[in-house]
N, C-alpha and C positions, 0 to 999 in steps of 0.2 A: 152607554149606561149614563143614567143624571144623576150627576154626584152635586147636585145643588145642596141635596142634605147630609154629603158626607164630611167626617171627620178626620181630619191630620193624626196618625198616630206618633205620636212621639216615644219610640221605647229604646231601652239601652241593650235589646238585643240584637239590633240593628248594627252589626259591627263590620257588615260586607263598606268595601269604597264606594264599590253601587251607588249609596246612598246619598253620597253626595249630591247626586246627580237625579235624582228620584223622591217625589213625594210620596209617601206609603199612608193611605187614605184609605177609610172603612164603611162601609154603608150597611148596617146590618152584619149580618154574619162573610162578608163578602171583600176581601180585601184587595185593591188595585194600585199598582204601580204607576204615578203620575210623572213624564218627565217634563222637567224644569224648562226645557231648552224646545220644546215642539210639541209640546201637551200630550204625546202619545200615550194610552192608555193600556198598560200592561197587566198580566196577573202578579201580583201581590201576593199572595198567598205563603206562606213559609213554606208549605210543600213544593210549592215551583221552584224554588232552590233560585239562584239570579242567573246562575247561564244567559240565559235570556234578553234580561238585561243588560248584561256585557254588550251581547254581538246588539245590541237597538245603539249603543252609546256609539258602536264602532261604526256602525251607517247613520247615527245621526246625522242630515246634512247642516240644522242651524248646528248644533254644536260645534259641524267642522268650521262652521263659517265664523263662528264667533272665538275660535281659539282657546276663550276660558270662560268657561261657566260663570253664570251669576252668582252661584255660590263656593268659587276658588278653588275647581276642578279642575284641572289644564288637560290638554289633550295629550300630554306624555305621562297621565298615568293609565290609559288604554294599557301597554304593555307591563304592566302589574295585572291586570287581571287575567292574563296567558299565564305568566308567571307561576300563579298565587293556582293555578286548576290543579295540582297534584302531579305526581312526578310524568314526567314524559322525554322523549329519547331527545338527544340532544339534534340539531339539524331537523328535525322532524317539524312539519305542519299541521297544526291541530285542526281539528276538524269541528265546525260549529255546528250545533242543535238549534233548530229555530222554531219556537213556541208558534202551533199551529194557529194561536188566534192573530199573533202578529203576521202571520204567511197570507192571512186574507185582509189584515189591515193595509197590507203595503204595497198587495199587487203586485203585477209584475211589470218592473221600470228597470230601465236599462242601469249599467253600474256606471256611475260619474267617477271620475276621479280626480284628485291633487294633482299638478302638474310638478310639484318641488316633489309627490310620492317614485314619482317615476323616474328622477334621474339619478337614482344608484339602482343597477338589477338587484342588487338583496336588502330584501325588505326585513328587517329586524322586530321580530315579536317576542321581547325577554329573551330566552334559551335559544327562539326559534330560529329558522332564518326561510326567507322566501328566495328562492330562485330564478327571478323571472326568465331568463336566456335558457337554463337547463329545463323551468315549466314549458316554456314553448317550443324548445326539441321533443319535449316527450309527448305534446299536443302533435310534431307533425310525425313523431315518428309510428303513434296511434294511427294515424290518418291512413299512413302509411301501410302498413303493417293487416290491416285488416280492410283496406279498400273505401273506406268513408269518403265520400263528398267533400272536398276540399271547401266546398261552399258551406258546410255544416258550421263553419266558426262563426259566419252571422246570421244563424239561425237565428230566431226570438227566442226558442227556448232551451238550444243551448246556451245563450250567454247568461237566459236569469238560471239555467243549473251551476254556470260557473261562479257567477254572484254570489250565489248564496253558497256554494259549496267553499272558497273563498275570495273574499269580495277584492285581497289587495292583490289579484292577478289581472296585467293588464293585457284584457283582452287584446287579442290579433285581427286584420283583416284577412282577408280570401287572398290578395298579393304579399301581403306578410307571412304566410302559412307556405305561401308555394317558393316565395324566397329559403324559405326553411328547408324544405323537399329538397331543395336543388342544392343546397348546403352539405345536407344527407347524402345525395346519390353522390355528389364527387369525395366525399370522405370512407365512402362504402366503397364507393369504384375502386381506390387508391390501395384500398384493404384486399379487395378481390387480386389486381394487381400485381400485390406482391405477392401471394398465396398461388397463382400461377405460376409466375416466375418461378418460385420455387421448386413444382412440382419434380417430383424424381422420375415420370415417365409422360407419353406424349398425350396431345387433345384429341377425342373425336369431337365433331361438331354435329348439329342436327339443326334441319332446318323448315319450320312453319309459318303456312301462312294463316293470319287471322281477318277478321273481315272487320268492319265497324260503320256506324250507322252514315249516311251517306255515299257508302260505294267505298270507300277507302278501306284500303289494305295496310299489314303491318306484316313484316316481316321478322319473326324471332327466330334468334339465334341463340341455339345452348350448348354450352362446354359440357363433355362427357369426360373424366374421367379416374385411377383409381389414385387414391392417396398414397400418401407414407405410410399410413396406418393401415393400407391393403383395406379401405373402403371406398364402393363405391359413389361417384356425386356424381352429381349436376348440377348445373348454376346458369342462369342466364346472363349472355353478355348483352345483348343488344337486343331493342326493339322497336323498330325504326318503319319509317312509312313508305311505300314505294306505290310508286302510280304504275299502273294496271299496263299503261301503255308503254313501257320501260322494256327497252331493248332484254335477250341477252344478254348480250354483253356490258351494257349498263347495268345491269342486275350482279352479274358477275366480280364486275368492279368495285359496287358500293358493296360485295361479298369479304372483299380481299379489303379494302380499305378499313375497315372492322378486323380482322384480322391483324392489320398493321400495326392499328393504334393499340389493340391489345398486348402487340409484341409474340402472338405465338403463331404467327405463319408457318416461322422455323419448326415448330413442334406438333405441327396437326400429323395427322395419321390417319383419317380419314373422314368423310362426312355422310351423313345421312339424311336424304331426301326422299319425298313420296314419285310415286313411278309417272313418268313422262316426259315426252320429247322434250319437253320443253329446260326439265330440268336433264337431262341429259346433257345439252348444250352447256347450260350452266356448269353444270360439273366440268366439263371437260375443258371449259376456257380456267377453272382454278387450279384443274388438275396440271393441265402445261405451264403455267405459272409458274406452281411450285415444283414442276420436275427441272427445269432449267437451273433450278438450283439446287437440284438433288435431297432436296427435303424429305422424298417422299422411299418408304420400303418395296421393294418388288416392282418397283419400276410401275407404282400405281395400281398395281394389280389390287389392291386389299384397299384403294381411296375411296370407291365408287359404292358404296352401299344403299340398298334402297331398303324404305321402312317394311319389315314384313306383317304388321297390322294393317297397313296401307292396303297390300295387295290380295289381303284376304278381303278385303271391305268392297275392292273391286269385283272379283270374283263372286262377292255375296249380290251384288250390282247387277250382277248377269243374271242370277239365280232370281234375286224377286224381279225384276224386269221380265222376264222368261215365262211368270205367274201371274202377272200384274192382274190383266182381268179375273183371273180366277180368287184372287186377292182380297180382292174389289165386293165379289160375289159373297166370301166369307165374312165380309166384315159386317154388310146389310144384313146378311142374315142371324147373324149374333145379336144386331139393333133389333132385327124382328123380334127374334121370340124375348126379345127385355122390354120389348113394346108395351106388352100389359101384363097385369100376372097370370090371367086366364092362361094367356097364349104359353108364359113358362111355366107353368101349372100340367098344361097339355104335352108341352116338348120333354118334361122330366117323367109321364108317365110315357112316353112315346120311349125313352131311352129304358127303361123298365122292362117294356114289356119287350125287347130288343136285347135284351140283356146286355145293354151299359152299366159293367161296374164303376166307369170311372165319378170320383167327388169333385172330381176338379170344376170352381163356378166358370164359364164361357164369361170372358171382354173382349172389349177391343183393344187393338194396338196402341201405340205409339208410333203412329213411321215416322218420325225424327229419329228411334232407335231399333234398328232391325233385329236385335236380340224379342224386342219386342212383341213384334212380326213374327218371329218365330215362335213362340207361347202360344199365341192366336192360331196359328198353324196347324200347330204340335195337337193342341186341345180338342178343336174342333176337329180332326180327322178321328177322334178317340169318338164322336159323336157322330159321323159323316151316317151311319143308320140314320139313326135320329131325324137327323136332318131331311133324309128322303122318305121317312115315313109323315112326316111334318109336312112335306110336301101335298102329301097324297092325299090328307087330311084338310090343308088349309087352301082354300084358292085363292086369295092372295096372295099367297107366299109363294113369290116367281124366282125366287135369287138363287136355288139351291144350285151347287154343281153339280156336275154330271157324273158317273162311273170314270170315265177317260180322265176327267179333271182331279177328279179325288186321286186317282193312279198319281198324278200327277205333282198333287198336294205331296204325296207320301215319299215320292221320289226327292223335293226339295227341301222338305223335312230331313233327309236324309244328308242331302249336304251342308243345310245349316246348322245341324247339329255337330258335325266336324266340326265346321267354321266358329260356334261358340266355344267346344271344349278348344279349339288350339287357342283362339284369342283368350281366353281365360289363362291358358298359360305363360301367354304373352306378356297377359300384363298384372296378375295376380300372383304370381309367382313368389316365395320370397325371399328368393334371392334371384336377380332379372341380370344376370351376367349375359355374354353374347354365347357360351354354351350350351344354353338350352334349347337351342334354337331348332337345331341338325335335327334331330328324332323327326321333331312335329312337324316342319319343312317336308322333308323325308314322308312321312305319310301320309301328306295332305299329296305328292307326287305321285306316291303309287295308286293312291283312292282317283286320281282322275286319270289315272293309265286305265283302269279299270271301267269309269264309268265310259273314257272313248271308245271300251269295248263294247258298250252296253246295245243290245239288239233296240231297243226304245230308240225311235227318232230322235223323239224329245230329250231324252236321258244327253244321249250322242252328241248330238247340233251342239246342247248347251255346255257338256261339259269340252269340247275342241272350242268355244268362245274363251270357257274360263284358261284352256292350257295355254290358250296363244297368251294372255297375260301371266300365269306364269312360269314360260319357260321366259320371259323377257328377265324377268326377276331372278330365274334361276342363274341364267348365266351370268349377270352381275355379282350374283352374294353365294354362289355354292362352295367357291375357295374359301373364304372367311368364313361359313357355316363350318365347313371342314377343320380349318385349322382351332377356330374356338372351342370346336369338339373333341379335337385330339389332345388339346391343353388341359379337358378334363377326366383326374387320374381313374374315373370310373369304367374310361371309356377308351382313350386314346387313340389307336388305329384301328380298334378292335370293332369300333362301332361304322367308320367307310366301309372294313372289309364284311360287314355284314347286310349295310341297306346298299351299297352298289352292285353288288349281283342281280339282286332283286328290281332296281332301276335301269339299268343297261346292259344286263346279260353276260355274253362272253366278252366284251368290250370293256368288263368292270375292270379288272386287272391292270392295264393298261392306266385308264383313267388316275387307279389311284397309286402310280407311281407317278403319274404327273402331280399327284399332287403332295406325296413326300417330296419329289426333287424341288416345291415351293415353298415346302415347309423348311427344309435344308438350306437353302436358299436366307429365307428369312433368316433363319436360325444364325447364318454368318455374318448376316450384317449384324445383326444386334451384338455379335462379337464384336466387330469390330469396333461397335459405339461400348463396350464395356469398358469399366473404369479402367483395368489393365493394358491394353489396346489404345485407350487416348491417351495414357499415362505414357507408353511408351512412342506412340506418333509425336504427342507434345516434347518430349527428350529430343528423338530425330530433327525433329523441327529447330529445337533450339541449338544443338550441335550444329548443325546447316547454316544456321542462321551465325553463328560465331567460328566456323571454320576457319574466315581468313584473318580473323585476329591470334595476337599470337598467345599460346598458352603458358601464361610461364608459372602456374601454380600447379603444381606434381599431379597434386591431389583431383584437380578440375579434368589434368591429361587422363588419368587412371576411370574416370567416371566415365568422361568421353567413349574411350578403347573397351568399356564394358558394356555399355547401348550398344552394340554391333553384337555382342552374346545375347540383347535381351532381343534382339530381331529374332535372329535365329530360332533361338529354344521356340519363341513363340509359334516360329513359322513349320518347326519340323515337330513337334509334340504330338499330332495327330499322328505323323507318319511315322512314328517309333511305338503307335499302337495305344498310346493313352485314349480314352475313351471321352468323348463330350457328355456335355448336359443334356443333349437329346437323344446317347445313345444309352445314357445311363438309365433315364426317365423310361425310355421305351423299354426296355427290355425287363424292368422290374415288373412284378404280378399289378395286376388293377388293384384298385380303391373296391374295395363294398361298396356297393348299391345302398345307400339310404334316405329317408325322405329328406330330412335334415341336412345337408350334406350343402357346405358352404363351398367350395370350389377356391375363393379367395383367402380363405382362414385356412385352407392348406398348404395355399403358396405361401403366405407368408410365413407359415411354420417350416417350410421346405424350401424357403429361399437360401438359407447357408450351403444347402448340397446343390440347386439348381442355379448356381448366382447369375447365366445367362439366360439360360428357358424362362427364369421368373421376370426377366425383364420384357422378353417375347411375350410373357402370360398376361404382363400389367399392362401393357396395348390392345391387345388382341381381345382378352377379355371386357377391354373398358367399349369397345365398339358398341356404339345401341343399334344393335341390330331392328330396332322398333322401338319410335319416339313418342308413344302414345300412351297418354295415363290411363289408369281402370277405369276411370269417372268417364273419359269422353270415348273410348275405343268401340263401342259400339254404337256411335252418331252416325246419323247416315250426312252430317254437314259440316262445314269446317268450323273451328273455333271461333266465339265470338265476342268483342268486347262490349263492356258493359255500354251503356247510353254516358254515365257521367264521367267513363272517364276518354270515350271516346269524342267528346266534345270539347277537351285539353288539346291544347297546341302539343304536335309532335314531341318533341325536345321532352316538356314534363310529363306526359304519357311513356318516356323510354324511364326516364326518373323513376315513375314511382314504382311501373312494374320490376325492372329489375334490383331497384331497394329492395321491395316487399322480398323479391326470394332471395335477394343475399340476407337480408336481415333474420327470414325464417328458418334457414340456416344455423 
């Protein structure tokens, strides 16, 4: 604007400090704010109120440079104009308005600062106070916390959003942001730490692998288990990178070595891996580790669990492999008739006049996600007419299947649809204890007893592919499937002695007295690890231990001579007919059946009558039978890290994933 012919107003309503600092100049009806110190040209207007002019005085750079105005402003009355805005919370940071014609006057330039501004972290605005060390944790805990690019802080247009949002925060670099991270994960770790320590019952582990861009692997590891508060968790400890070419037993080691430094070796119970040889080995080099030192219940029997999402995805693996061409065939032909609208125009009166009631519109898949796959299946069999009268019509159209194929379509339909509803309850469930397991385990075994009876070649072949994988699965996890299931009071032995008839005939009886006497079995150790039982081992121990000093306090001999009664009682109480926690639990009526029905809100209401069952139930139960969330459970590929943070050095890719889930927590 040319204010060649404007005028200086001089009026006495002018009573902002502002003004010091600002010539208020008219040109016609049109009034503009001139400052003194860098000619910039602002609205003037008494409806722009001076906000405005505040935050121009606070970036003025001649101002800062000159310390005091030409007309006896100094730069310590800035903080009078914070002051003087109307009440505001005390510690709070006020947040500045920037008049849009100054936001195109200024451009976008990086924020300069004082070097005497930055060396106290709190920056003092009147009432205010700035933060800096606290602003810049909550920068990387952001970071953190929601996966952003650690490179985002020298963005160009986050640092002018920082600027302007407040300009006296001094920005960070990329290796100042990740020195923060790494501040954060060892003050989180230290917190997780002692929250384990703590725990009043033992860890499962679970364990995935993830891929990342270059061929590189990572390997996570998560703590399974139940609180004090009888709630479920999990938390990751670790997540660390391992090369592809890594022994067993190098695999196994850097297993336990994590373990170590967590400090709960002692307290694992058992781990959860996806099915193969490979991790077989693995197991079994952690699992003789920790039997040598007696760490483990049933002599390892309950250590070895394999994920049961895993082995349905295998099984699903045989199923559309078994189909692939025919697959193949469905999926062209779905392209075809979307080819033109002529051609879906023709295929919807073809299904018409065939009498296809179905509305459902025909896509394609996703094969990244076999649930997918299966829709596509399901739908177009609903149209498989259709399809061959579309045939007979169109010479083009060579892709359709055959009669024996469609059989065939209809037959894998059949097993993918088990295969969704059980993974559905795998991992939708809501409440995902290791009880739920048995039923649907359970009738995914009888459904392929049945289809190896199937007269179809096809049916037959495939379904003896899927039982060789899993009966491997079964004989690892059906004791733990059983005991989790007997822990719940809907069910307790009531539900063995109902699918084992059905799975192995006259043979059942038998079996499931094997597997009371492991339940018994259990049942005694966790006696013996009960507070009572340590309480009095610790006594014996200490009497032992001070035997041959001599006792000359009365009182000390009288205590001594009564630990030899608390042996005793403890040892013959069974045999005078008292009843345990497991025979009491058993023999009372079931729980109702209902959909709501929490399993762990029962023990814990039931732990004063069961005080050792309920300690058997906060292990057994915490087991993940299946370590796979709703999100990825029907991938047909392994987890994947992102591109920006699989391009971080190991060490801060372990940081920031496991901050982000303790802190989401």
């Amino acid at each position: 604007m040319d204010l060649s012919d404007a005028v200086i107003v001089n009026s006495s309503r002018l009573k902002s400090v502002v003004w010091n600092d600002f010539d208020r100049v008219k040109k016609g009806d049109t009034c503009v704010a001139v400052c003194r110190h860098c000619k910039k040209k602002l609205s003037g207007s008494s409806t722009s109120g001076t906000s405005h002019l505040r935050n121009h005085l606070i970036r003025c750079q001649r101002r800062s440079s000159h310390g005091v105005s030409n007309h006896g402003a100094s730069n310590h009355a800035i903080p009078q104009y914070y002051s003087g805005r109307g009440k505001k919370k005390e510690g709070s940071v006020a947040l500045v308005a920037i008049d849009q014609e100054q936001k195109k006057d200024e451009g976008l330039s990086l924020v300069k600062y004082e070097p005497e501004q930055m060396k106290d972290d709190n920056v003092h605005l009147g009432n205010n106070n700035l933060d800096q060390r606290r602003s810049r944790y909550d920068l990387a805990r952001m970071i953190i916390l929601h996966g952003y690019p650690l490179a985002m802080v020298e963005h160009f247009g986050f640092r002018v959003f920082v600027k302007n949002l407040q300009p006296l925060f001094e920005l960070v670099t990329c290796n100042t942001v990740e020195a923060d991270c790494m501040e954060i994960y060892a003050k989180e770790k230290q917190k997780m730490f002692e929250m384990l320590d703590k725990l009043p019952g033992k860890i499962s582990l679970s364990a995935d692998v993830w891929t990342a861009s270059g061929d590189s692997e990572y390997l996570c590891l998560t703590a399974h288990f139940i609180d004090e508060d009888w709630q479920l968790k999990k938390t990751t400890l670790n997540f660390i990178v391992i090369d592809p070419s890594q022994t067993e037993d190098m695999l196994s080691e850097v297993i336990m070595t994590c373990l170590m430094d967590w400090d709960i070796d002692r307290k694992l119970f058992s781990v959860t891996f996806d099915s193969g040889s490979s991790s077989d080995n693995v197991v079994c080099r952690i699992k003789d580790r920790l039997s040598q030192n007696r760490f483990l219940y049933l002599n390892g029997q309950l250590f070895d669990i394999r994920c049961a999402t895993n082995v349905v995805n295998l099984m699903v693996e045989d199923a559309l492999e078994a189909l692939c061409d025919v697959t193949i065939k469905i999926r062209e032909s779905i392209r075809y008739v979307k080819s033109s609208q002529s051609t879906q125009a023709k295929f919807n009166e073809l299904a018409l006049q065939v009498g296809i009631e179905s509305q459902k519109s025909l896509c394609t898949d996703n094969p990244s996600r076999w649930d997918s796959t299966y829709s596509m299946l399901k739908d177009a069999f609903e149209y498989r007419d259709a399809f061959s009268h579309l045939h007979e019509y169109e010479p083009d159209y060579k892709m359709c299947p055959s009669d024996v194929e469609w059989e065939r379509v209809n037959a894998i339909i059949g097993c993918l649809k088990l295969f969704v509803e059980v993974t559905n309850v795998f991992t939708k469930s809501k409440y995902l204890t290791a009880n739920i397991y048995f039923p649907e385990i359970c009738d995914i075994h009888l459904q392929l007893i049945e289809w190896c009876k199937n007269p179809d070649e096809f049916v037959c072949s495939l379904a003896l592919k899927m039982r060789s994988k899993f009966d491997e699965y079964w004989d690892k996890c059906n004791l733990g499937l059983a005991v989790a299931a007997m822990l719940d009071p809907r069910f307790k032995m009531k539900l063995m002695e109902y699918y084992y008839p059905l799975l192995y005939g006259g043979s059942a009886s038998e079996l499931i007295d094997d597997v009371f006497e492991c339940i018994k079995t259990l049942y005694n150790e966790h006696s013996l690890g009960s507070p009572l039982a340590a309480s009095i081992d610790q006594s014996l121990a200490w009497q032992a231990s001070g035997s041959s000093s001599s006792m000359s306090n009365s009182g000390r001999e009288s205590r001594d001579r009564l630990l030899g009664f608390d042996k005793f009682l403890n040892e013959t109480t069974q045999c005078q007919g008292s009843k345990s926690d497991l025979d009491k639990y058993l023999e009372e009526p079931l729980f109702p059946r209902n959909v709501d029905f929490n399993v762990l809100n029962w023990w814990k209401v039931h732990t004063p009558r069961y005080p050792i069952l309920s300690m058997m139930a906060r292990n057994i139960l915490g087991i993940p039978m299946s370590k796979v969330t709703s999100e990825s459970a029907f991938n047909t590929g392994r987890k994947m890290l992102d591109q920006d943070r699989g391009s971080l050095r190991p060490a801060l890719v372990q940081a920031l994933l496991c901050s982000q889930d303790w802190m989401r927590e």
